[in-house]
N, CA, C and O atoms as a GROMACS GRO file, in nm:
protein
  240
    1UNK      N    1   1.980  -6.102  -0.081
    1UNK     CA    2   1.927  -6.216  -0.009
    1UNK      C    3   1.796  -6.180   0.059
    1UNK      O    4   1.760  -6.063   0.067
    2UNK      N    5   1.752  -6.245   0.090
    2UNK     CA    6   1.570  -6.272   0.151
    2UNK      C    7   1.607  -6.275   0.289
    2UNK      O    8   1.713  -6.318   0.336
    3UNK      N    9   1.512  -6.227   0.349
    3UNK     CA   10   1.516  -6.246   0.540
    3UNK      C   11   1.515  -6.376   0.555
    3UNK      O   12   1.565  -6.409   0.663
    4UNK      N   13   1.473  -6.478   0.480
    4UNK     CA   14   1.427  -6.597   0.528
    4UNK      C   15   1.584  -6.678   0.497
    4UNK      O   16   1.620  -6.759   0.582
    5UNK      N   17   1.653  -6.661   0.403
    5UNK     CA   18   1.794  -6.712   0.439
    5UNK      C   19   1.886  -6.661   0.443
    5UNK      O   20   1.981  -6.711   0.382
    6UNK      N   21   1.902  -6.536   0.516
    6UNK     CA   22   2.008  -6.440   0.562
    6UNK      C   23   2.001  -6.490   0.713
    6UNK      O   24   1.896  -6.499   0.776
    7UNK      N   25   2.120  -6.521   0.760
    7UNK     CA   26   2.109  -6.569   0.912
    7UNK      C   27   2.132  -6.427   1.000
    7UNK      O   28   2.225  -6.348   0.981
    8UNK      N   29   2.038  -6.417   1.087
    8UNK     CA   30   2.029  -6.310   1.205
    8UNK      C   31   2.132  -6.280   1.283
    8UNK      O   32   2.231  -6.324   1.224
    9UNK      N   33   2.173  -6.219   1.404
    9UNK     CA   34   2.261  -6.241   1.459
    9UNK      C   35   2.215  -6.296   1.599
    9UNK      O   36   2.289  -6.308   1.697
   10UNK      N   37   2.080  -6.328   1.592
   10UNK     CA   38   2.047  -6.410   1.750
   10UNK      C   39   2.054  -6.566   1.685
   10UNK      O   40   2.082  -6.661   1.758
   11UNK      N   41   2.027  -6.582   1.539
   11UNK     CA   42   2.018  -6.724   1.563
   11UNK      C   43   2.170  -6.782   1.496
   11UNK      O   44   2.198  -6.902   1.485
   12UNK      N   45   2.243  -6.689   1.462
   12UNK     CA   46   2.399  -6.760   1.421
   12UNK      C   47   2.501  -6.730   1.498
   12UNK      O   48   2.574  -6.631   1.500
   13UNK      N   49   2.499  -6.848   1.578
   13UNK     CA   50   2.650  -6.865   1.683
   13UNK      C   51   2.777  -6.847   1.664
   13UNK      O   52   2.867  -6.867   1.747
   14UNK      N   53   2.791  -6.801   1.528
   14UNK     CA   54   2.885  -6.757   1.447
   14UNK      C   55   2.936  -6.647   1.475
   14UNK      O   56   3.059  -6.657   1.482
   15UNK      N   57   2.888  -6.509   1.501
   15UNK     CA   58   2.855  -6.383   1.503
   15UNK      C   59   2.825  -6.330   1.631
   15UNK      O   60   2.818  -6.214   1.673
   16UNK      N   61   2.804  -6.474   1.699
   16UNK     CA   62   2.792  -6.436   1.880
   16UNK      C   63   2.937  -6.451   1.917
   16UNK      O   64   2.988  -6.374   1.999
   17UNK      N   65   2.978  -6.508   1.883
   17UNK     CA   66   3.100  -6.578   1.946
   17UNK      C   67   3.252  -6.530   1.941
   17UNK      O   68   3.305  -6.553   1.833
   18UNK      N   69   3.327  -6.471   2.029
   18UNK     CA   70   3.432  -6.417   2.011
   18UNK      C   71   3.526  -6.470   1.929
   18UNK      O   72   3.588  -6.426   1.833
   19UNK      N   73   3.525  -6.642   2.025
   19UNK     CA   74   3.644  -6.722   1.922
   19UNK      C   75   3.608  -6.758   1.771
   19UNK      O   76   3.710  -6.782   1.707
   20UNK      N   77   3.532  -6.764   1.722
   20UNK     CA   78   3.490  -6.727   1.573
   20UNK      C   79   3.520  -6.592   1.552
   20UNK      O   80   3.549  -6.584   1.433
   21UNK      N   81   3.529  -6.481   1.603
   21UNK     CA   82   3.591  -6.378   1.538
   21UNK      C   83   3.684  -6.392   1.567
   21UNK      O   84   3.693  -6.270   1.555
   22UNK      N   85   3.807  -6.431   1.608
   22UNK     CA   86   3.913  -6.462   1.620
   22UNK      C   87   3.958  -6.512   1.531
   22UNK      O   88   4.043  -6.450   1.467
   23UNK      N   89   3.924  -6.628   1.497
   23UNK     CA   90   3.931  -6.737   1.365
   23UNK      C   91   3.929  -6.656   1.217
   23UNK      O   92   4.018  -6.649   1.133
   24UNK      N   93   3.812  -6.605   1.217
   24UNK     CA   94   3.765  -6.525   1.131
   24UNK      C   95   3.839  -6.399   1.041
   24UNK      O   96   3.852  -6.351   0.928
   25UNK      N   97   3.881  -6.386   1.202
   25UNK     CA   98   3.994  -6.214   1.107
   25UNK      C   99   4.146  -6.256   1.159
   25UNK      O  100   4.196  -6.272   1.270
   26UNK      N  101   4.176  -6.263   1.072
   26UNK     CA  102   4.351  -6.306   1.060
   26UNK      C  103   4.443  -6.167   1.143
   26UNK      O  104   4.544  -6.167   1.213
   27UNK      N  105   4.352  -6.057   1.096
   27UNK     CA  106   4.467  -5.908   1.142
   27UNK      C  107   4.446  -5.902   1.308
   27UNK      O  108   4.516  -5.818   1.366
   28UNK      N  109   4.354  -5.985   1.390
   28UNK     CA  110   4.356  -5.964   1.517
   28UNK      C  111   4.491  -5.984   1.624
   28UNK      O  112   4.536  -6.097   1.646
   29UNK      N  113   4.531  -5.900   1.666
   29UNK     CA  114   4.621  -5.842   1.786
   29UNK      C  115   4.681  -6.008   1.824
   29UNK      O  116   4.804  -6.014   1.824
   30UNK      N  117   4.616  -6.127   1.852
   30UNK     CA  118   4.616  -6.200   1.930
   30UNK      C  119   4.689  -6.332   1.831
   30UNK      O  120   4.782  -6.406   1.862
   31UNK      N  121   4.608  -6.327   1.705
   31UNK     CA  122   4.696  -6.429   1.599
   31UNK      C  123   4.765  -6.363   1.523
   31UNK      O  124   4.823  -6.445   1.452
   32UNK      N  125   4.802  -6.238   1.489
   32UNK     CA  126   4.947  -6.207   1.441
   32UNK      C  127   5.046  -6.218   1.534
   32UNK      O  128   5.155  -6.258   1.494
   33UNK      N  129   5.030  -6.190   1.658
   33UNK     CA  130   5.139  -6.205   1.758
   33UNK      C  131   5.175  -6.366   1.766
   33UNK      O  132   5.293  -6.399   1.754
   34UNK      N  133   5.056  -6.483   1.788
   34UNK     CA  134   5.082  -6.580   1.736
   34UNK      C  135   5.175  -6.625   1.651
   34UNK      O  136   5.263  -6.708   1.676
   35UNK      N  137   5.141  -6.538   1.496
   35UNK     CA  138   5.201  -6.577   1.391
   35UNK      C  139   5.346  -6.558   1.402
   35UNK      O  140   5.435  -6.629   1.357
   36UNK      N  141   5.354  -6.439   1.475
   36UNK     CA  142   5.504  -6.410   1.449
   36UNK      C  143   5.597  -6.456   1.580
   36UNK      O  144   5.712  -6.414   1.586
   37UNK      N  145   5.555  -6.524   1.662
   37UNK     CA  146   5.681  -6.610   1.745
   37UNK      C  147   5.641  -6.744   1.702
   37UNK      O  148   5.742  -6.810   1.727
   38UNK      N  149   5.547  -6.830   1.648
   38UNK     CA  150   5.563  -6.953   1.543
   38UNK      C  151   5.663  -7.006   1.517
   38UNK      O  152   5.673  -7.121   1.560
   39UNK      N  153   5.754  -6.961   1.456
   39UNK     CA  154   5.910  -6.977   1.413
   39UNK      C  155   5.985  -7.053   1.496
   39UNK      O  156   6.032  -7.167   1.493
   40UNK      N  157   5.985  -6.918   1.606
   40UNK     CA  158   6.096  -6.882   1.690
   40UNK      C  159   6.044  -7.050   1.760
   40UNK      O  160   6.110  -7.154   1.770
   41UNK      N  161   5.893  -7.018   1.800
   41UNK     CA  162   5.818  -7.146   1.896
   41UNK      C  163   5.877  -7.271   1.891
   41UNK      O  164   5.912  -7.336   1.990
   42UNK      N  165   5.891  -7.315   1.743
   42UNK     CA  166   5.870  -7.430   1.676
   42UNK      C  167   6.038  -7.470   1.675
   42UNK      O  168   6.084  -7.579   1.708
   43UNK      N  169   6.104  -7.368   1.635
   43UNK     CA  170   6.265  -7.407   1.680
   43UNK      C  171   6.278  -7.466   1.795
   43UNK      O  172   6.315  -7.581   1.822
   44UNK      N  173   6.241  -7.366   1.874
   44UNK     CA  174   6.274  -7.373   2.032
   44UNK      C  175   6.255  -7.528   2.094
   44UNK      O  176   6.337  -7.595   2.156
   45UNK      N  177   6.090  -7.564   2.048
   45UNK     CA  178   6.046  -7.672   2.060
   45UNK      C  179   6.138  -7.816   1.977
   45UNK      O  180   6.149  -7.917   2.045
   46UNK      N  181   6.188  -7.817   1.862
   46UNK     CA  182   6.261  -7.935   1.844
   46UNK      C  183   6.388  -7.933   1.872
   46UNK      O  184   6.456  -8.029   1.835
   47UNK      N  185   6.451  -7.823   1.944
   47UNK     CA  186   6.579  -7.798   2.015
   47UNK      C  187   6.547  -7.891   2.151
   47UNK      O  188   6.611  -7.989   2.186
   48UNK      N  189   6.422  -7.829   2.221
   48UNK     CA  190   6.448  -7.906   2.348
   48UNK      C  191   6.413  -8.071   2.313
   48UNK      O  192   6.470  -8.163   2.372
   49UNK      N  193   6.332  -8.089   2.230
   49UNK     CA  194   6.334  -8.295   2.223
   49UNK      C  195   6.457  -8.318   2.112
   49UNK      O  196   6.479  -8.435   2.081
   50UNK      N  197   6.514  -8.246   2.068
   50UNK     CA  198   6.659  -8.307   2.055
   50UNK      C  199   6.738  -8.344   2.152
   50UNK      O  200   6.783  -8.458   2.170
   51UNK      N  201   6.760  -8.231   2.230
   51UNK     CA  202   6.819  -8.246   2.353
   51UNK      C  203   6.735  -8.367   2.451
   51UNK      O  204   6.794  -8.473   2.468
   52UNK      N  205   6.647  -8.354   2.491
   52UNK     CA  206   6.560  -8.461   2.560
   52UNK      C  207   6.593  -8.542   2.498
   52UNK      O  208   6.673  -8.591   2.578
   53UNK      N  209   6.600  -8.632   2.375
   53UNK     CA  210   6.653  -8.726   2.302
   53UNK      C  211   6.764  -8.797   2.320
   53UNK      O  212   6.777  -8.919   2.323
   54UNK      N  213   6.881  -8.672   2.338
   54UNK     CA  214   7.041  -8.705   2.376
   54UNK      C  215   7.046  -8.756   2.478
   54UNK      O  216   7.083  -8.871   2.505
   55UNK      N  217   6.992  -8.638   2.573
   55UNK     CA  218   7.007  -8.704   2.708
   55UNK      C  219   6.930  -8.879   2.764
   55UNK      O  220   6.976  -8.949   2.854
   56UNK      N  221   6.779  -8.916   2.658
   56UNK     CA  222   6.775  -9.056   2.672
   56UNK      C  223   6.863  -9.142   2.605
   56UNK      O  224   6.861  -9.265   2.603
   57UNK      N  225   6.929  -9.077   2.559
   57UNK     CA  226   7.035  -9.147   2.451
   57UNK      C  227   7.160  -9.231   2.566
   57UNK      O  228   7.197  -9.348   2.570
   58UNK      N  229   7.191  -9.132   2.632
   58UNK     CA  230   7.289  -9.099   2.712
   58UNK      C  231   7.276  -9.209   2.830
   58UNK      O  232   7.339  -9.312   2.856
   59UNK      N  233   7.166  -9.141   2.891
   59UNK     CA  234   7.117  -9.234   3.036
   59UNK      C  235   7.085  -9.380   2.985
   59UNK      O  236   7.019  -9.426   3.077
   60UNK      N  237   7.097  -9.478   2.888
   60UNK     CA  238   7.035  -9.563   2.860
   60UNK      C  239   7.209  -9.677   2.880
   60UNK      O  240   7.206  -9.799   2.858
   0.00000   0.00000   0.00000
């Protein structure tokens, strides 16, 4: 590539920016740990609006 369309690292906000490297690299500390309570998260989460559910079920 040519200097003239290879982007720099002062003018691509891309390459400044932490949360773009975040995004960027999947193996970071912060979204595998993510990845791996997901699961657990997402259970947990339609356990409690089931329950929240019953209980409007209930009180009604």
């Amino acid at each position: 590539m040519s200097r003239l369309t290879e982007p720099s690292a002062e003018s691509d906000p891309l390459q400044r920016s932490h949360l773009s490297t975040l995004a960027a690299d999947p193996s970071h500390p912060m979204l595998s740990g993510l990845a791996a309570i997901a699961p657990r998260l997402g259970a947990a989460m339609a356990f409690a609006w089931l329950v929240q559910m019953t209980f409007n079920l209930i009180s009604r």
